[in-house]
C-alpha positions in Angstrom: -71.2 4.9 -4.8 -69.1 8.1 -5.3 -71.9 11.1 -6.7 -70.1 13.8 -8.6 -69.4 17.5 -6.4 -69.6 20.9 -8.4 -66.5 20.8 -10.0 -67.0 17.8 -11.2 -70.5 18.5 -13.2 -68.7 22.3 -14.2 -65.8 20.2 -15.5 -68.0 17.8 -17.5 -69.9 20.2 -18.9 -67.5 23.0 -19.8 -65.8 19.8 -21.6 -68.9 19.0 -23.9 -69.3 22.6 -24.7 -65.3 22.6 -26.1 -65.9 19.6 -27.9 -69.2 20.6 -29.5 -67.6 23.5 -30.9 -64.8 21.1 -32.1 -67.5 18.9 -33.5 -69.0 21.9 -35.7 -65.5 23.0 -37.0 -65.2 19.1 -38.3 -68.1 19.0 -40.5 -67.6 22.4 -41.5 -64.6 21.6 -42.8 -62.6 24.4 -40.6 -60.6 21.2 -39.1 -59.0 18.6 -41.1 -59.8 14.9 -39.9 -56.1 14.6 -39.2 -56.4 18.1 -37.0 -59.6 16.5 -35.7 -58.2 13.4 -34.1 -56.0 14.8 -31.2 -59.2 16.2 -30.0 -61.7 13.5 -30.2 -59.6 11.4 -28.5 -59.4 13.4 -25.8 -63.1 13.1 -25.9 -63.1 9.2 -26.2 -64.1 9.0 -30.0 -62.6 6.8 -32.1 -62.6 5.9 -35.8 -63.3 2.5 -36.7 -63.9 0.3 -40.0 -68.1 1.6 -40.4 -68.3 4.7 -38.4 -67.2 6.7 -35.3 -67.0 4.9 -32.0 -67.6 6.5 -28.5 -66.3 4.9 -25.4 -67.7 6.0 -22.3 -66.0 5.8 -18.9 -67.7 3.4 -15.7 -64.6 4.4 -13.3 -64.2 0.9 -11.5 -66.8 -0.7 -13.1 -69.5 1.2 -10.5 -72.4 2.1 -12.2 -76.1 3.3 -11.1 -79.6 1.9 -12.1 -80.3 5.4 -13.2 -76.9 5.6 -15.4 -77.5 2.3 -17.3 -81.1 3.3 -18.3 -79.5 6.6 -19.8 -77.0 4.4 -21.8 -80.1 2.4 -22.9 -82.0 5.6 -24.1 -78.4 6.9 -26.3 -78.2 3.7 -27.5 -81.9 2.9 -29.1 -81.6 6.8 -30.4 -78.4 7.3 -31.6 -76.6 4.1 -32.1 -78.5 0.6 -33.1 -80.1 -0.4 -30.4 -77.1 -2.0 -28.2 -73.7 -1.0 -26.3 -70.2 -3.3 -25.8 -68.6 -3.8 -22.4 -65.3 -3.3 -22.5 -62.4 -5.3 -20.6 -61.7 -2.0 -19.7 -64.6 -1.8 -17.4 -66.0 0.7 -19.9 -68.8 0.8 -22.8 -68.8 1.4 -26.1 -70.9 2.5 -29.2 -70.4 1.4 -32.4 -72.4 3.6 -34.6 -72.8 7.4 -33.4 -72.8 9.6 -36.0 -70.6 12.7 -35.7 -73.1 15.1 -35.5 -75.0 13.9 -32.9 -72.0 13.5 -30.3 -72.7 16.3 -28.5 -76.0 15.5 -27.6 -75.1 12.5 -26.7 -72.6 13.7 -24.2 -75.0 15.9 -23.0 -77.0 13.2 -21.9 -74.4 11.7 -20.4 -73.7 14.3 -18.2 -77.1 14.4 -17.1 -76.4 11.0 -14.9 -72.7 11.9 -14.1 -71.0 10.3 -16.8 -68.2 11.5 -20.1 -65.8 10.0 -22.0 -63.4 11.7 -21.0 -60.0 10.0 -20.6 -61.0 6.7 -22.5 -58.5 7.1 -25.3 -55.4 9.0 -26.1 -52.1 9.4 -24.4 -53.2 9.2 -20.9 -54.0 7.8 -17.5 -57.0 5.7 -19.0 -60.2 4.5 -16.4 -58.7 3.2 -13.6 -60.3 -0.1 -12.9 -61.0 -2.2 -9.5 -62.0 -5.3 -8.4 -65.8 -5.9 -9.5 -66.7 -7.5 -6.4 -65.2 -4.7 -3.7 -66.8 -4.1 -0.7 -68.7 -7.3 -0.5 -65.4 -9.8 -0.8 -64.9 -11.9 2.1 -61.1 -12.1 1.4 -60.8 -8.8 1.1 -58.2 -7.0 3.6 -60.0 -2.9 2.0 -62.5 -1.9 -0.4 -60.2 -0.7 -3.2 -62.7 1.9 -5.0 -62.3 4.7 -2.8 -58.7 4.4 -4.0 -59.4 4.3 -7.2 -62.0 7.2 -6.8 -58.8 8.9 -5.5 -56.6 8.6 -8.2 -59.7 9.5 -11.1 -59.5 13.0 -8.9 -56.2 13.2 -8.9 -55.3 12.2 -12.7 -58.1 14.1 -14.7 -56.5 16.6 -16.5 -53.6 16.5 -14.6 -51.6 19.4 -16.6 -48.5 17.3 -16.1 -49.6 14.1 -17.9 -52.1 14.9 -20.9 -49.2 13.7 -23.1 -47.6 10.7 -22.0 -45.6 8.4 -24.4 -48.7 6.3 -24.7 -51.4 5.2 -22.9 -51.4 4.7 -19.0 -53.3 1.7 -16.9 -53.8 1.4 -13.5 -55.6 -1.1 -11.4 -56.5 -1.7 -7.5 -57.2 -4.8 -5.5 -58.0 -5.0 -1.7 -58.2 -9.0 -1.8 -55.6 -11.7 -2.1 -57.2 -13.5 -5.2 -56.8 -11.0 -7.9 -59.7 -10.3 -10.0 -58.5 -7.0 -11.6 -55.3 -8.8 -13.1 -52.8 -6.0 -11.8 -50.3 -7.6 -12.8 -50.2 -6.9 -16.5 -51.2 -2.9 -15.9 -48.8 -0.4 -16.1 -49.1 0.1 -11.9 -51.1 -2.5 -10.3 -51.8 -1.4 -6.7 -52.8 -4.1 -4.0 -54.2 -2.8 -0.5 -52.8 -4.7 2.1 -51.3 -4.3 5.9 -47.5 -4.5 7.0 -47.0 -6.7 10.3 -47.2 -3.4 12.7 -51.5 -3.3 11.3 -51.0 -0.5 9.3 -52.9 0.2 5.6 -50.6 0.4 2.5 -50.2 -1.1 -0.9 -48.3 -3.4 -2.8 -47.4 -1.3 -6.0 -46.0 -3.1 -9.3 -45.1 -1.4 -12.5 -44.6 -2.7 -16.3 -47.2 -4.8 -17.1 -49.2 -4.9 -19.8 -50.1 -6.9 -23.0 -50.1 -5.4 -26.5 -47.2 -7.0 -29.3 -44.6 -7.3 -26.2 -46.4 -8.5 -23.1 -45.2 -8.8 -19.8 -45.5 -9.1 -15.7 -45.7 -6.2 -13.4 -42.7 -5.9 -11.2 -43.1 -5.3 -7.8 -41.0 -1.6 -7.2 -42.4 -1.3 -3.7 -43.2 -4.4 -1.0 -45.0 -1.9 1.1 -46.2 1.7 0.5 -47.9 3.9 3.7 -51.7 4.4 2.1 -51.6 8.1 2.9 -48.3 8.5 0.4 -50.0 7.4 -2.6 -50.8 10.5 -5.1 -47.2 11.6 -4.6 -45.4 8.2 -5.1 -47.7 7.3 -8.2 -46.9 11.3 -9.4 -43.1 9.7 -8.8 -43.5 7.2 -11.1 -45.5 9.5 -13.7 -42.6 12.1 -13.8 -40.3 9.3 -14.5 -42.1 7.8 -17.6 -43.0 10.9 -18.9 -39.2 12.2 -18.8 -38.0 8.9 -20.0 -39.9 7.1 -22.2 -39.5 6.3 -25.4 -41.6 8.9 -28.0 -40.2 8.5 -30.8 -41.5 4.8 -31.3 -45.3 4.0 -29.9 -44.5 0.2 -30.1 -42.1 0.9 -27.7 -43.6 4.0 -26.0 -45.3 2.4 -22.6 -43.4 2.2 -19.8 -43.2 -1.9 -19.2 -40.6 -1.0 -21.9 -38.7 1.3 -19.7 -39.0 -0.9 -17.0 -37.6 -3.5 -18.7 -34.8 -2.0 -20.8 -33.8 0.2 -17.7 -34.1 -2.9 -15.3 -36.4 -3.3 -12.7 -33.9 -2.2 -10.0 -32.5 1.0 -12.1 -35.9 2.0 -13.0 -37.2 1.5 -8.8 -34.2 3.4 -7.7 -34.8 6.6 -9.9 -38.9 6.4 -8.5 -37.6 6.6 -5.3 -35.5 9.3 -6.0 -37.9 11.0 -7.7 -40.2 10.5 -4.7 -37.4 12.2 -2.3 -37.9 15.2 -3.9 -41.5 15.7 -4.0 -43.0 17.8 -1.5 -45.4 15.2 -0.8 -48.1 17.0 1.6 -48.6 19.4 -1.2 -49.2 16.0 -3.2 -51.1 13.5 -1.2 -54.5 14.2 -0.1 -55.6 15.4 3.2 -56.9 13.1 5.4 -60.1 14.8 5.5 -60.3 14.6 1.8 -59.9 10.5 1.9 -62.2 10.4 4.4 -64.7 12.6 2.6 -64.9 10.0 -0.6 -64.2 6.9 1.4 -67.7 7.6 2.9 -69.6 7.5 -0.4 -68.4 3.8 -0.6 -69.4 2.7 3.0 -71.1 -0.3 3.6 -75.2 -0.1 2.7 -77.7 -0.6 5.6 -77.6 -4.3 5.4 -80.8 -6.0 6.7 -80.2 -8.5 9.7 -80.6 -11.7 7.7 -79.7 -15.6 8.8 -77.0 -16.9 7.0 -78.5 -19.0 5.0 -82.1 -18.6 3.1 -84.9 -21.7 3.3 -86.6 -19.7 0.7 -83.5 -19.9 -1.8 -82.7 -23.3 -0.8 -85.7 -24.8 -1.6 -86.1 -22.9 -4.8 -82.8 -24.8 -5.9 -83.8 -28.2 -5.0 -87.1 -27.6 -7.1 -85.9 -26.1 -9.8 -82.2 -27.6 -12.0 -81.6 -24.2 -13.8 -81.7 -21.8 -10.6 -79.9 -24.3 -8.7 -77.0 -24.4 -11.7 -76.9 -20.3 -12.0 -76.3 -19.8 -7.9 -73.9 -22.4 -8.5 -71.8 -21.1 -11.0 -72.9 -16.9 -11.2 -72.9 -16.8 -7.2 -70.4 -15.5 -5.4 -70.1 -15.4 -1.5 -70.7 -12.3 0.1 -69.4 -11.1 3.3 -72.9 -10.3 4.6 -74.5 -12.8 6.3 -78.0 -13.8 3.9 -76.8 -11.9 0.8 -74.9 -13.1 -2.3 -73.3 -11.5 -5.3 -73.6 -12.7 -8.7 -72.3 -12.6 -12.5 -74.7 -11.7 -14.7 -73.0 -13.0 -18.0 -73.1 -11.3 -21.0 -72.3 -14.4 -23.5 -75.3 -16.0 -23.9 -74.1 -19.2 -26.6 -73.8 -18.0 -30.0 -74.0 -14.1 -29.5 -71.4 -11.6 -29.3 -69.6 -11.4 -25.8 -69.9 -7.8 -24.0 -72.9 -7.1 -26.4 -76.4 -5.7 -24.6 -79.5 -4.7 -26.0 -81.5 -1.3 -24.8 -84.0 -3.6 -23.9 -81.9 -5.7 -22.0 -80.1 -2.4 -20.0 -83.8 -0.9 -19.2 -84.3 -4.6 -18.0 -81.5 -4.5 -16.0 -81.6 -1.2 -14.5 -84.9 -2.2 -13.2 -83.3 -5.3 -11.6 -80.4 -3.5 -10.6 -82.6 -1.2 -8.2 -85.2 -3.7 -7.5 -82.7 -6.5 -6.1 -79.2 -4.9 -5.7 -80.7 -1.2 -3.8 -79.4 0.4 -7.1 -75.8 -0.8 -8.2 -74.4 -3.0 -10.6 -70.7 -3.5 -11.7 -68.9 -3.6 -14.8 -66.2 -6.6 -14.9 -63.1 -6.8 -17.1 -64.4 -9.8 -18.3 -67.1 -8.3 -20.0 -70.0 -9.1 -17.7 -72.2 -7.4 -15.1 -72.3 -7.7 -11.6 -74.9 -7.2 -9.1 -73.1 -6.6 -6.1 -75.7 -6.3 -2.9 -78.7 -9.3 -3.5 -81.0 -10.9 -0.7 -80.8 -14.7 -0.7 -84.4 -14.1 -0.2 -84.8 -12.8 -3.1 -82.2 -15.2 -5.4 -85.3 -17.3 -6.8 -87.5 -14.1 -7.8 -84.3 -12.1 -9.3 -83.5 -15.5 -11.4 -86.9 -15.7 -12.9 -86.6 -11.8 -14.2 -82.8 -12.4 -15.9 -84.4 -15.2 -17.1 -86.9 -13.5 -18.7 -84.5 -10.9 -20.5 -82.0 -13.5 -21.6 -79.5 -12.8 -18.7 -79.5 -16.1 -16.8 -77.2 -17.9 -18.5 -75.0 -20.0 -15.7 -71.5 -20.0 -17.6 -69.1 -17.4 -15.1 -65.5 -18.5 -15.9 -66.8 -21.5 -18.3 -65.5 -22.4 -21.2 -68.5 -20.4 -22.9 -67.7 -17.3 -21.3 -65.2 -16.2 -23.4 -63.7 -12.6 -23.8 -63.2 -11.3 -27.3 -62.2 -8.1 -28.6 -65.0 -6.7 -31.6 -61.6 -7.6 -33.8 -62.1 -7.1 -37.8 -66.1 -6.7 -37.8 -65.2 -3.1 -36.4 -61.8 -2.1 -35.4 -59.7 -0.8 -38.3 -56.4 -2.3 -36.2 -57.8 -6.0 -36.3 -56.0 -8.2 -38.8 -58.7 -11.1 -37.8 -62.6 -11.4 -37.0 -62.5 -12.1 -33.1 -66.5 -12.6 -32.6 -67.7 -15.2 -34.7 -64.9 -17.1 -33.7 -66.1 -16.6 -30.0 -69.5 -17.5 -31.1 -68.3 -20.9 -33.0 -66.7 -21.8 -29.7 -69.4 -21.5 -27.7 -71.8 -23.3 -29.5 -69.2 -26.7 -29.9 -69.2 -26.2 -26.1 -73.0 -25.4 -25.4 -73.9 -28.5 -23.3 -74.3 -27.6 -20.0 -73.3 -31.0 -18.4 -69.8 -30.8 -20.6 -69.1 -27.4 -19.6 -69.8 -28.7 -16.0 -67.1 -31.5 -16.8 -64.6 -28.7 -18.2 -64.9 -26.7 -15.2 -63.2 -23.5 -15.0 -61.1 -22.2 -18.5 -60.9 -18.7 -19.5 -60.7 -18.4 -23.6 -59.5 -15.0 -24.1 -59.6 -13.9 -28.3 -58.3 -10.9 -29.6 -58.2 -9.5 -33.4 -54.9 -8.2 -33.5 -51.2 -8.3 -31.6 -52.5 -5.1 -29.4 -54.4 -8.1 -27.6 -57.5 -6.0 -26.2 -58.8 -9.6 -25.7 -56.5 -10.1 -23.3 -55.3 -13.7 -25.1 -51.8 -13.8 -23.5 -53.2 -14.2 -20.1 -56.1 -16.7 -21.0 -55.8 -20.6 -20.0 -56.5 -21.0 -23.5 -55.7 -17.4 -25.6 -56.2 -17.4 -29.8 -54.6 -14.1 -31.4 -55.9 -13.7 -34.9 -53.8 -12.4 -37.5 -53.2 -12.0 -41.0 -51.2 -14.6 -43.4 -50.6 -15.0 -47.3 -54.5 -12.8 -47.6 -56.0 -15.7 -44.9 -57.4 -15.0 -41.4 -54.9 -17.2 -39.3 -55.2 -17.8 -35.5 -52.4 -18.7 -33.1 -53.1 -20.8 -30.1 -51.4 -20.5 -26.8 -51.7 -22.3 -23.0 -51.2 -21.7 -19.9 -52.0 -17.8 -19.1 -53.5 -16.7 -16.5 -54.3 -12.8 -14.9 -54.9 -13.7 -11.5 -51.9 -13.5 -8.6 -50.5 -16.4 -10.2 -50.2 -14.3 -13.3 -48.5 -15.7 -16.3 -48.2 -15.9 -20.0 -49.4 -18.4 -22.8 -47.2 -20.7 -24.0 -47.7 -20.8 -28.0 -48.8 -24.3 -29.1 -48.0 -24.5 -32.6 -48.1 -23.1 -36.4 -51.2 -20.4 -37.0 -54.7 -22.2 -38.0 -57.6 -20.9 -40.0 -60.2 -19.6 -37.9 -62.2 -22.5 -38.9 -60.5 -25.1 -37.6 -60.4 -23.4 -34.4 -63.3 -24.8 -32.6 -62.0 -28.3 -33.4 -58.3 -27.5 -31.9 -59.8 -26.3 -28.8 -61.9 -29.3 -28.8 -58.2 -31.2 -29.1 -56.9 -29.2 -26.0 -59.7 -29.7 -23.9 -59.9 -33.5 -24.6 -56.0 -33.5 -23.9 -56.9 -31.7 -20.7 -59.4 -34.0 -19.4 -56.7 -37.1 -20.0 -54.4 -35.5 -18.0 -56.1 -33.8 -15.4 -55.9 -35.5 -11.6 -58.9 -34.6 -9.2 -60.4 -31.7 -9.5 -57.9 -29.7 -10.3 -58.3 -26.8 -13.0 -57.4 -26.5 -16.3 -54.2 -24.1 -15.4 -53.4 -26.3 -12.9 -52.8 -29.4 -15.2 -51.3 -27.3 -17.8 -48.8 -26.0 -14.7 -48.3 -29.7 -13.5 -47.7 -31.3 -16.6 -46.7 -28.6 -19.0 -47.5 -27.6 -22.7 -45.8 -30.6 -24.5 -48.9 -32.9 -24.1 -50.6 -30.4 -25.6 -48.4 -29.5 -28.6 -48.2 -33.2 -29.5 -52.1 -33.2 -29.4 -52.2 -30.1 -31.8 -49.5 -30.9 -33.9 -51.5 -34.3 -34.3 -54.6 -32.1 -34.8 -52.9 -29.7 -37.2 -51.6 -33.3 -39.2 -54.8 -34.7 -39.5 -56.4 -31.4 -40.7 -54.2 -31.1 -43.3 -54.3 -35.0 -44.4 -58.6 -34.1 -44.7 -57.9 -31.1 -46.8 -55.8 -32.9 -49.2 -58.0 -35.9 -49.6 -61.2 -33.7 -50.1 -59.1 -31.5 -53.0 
């Protein structure tokens, strides 16, 4: 795990003192709220429905024992008593109140952590795979890359005012898990025929009110020309994109308006004429932060565990939770695991102080310290013993955290939608919840298999609905909540967008249309395949005629009972 140099705790905390000043002239009234915003942005505070909300940066989803217990402490004394993972990787509080900001970026600081880049115009948190380093199909570990570009792209003077927000994602396996395809540049590490280390690089995607999928600008990019061929792309959106419309303003709109050709040709112009040495990081610099992310000293373990193995056999629940949490590592008698946040019937991403001491205690006690944030709003604990599988279960257990649903129908992604955000046009969490409960049965979500529900409260889709199997986008109709249903995305390497099913719903009849699509599902499906593999094989019509029949017989019931 990468630990902060000098500059980085002088930049940190040079950047809290600025910002508490800032903070002061706010509630004294020197600064105007709308004078005030530029600058708390900057700072990763927002403005939402209730209150102020902080977002803190986890750069690649790497986080510390030590840093989640902080977060713990900030959030039983200056929020209420919980924080929200982000599909960003990131955390947020709800509740801070203005004036205690500073202190609580104070005590961030203390563990090597801001806020600093999680909003505004901007290269945002660049996120990673949650399981790097421990993958098995992994060709590189991708965080030292991404470590590398959080150097290079904070505060860089050149791009603190973009046209709008900027995303960027790394991979080093083949199965995607950090969906670069719908990022602005989505990076993949692999080698070209000769051996050598370089990256994939696609540019354009992105969600939001006009989603689409990354193109691929470069097939193969040397890994030591990286800085100066991402700067190339950089000085291209920056010039070019659009400002003077921010529904329009990120540069999958460029890309796609410009063409994908046009728009690679002038990056590779650009790129001829940067001097890239005085771009692209020495050797010795890559080096330097590739070795915080070297592989732990690893115990000399069998393959397999009796211990574990007989723990399963004896007890249904543990045996479920390695089944569906695990996740093979590439150390011989160690395993990775999910650690889901979406208990049935609470609010996914949520996690109580209690639970984070919990977990920071767990963290260092079975995983020598580190934990992950994923983009699916769970944890990850990336370095466990077999050995110790059965004794680690019984803690989570214990705190709530062993619930065995990792990429069930259960373990949906929602965006806090209209019970906080003052974009959302429609509640996203209690229709998560409702979900979850019609699908509580273990044995039936055993059935379903693997089917990502992705929810968001508005069209800027920060539930990441157009790429989920099954996606709902709330909106607003005629004064009513109203919920549009689509099939058939997916944010892997297969990426793709949701096919729309149908008219909008109310958010009560949700649960029941899912119900609908996963019954349809499990007529179709042939073997074991998925549920985006049926929808791929046999396409959406089954499943519109279903809804549309759904939709018909809804309506009939609602007449009849007026």
């Amino acid at each position: 795990m990468y630990r902060y140099d000098e500059f980085d705790e002088r930049f940190v905390r040079e950047r809290v003192d600025q910002f508490r000043t800032q903070i002061a002239r706010r509630l004294d009234g020197s600064l105007s709220e709308d004078e005030f915003k530029p600058l708390r942005l900057k700072n990763g505070l927002y403005l939402q429905l209730h209150a102020y909300m902080l977002r803190i940066a986890v750069p690649y989803g790497t986080m510390s024992g030590r840093q989640l217990r902080q977060l713990a402490k900030i959030a039983r004394e200056y929020d209420k008593g919980y924080g929200h993972f982000t599909t960003r990787q990131n955390l947020q509080f709800n509740w801070p109140k203005l004036k205690d900001i500073p202190a609580i970026l104070d005590l961030l600081a203390d563990v090597e952590m801001h806020a600093i880049q999680t909003s505004g115009n901007c290269i945002r948190n660049t996120t990673a795979d949650q399981f790097s380093g421990v993958a098995a199909d992994e060709s590189e570990d991708p965080r030292p890359t991404a470590e590398l570009l959080r150097q290079w792209s904070s505060q860089h003077p050149e791009f603190v005012w973009l046209p709008r927000k900027f995303k960027i994602a790394v991979t080093g396996a083949e199965h995607d898990r950090a969906a670069i395809k719908v990022h602005d540049i989505g990076l993949k590490l692999k080698r070209n025929e000769a051996g050598e280390p370089g990256y994939e690089i696609s540019v354009g995607g992105g969600l939001g009110r006009t989603p689409m999928i990354g193109k691929v600008i470069r097939e193969f990019l040397p890994k030591d020309e990286l800085l100066a061929y991402v700067e190339a792309i950089m000085r291209v959106y920056n010039a070019e994109g659009r400002r003077d419309n921010k529904f329009k303003a990120r540069v999958k709109i460029l890309v796609h308006e410009t063409g994908a050709e046009e728009f690679t040709r002038r990056v590779e112009d650009e790129y001829a004429k940067l001097d890239g040495p005085t771009i692209n990081a020495p050797q010795e610099e890559i080096e330097r932060i590739a070795a915080y992310f070297a592989a732990p000293d690893y115990e000399d373990l069998p393959a397999e565990s009796v211990t574990l193995d007989s723990a399963r056999r004896e007890d249904a629940g543990l045996d479920r939770f390695v089944e569906q949490n695990g996740f093979a590592h590439k150390q011989p008698g160690y395993i990775a695991f999910t650690v889901s946040l979406k208990p049935v019937g609470g609010v996914p991403g949520d996690m109580s102080a209690d639970q984070m001491d919990a977990f920071a205690d767990i963290a260092e006690k079975y995983s020598l310290g580190e934990l992950r944030v994923t983009h699916s709003q769970n944890l990850v604990l990336p370095y466990v013993k077999k050995d110790d599988v059965p004794a680690l279960y019984t803690e989570l257990k214990a705190h709530g955290l062993a619930t065995a649903n990792a990429g069930l129908v259960t373990d949906i992604i929602a965006c806090p939608g209209l019970d906080y955000c003052a974009l959302a046009t429609a509640k996203s969490i209690p229709i998560a919840q409702e979900i979850a409960k019609t699908f509580a049965d273990d044995a039936r979500q055993k059935e379903i298999g693997e089917l990502p529900i992705k929810i968001s409260g508005c069209i800027n889709a920060c539930g990441h609905h157009h790429v989920g199997a099954i996606g709902i986008l709330g909106l607003e109709k005629g004064g009513r909540e109203n919920y549009q249903i689509t099939i058939g995305g997916d944010a892997t390497e297969h990426a793709s967008l949701g096919e729309r099913l149908g008219p909008g719903i109310d958010g009560e009849d949700v649960p029941g249309a899912i119900e609908a699509i996963v019954e349809t599902y499990l007529g179709e499906k042939q073997g074991s395949e998925s549920f985006i593999e049926t929808v791929r094989r046999v396409g959406a019509d089954p499943f519109k005629t279903r809804f549309a029949s759904f939709v018909e017989e809804r309506s009939k019931a609602l007449e009849a009972a007026e």
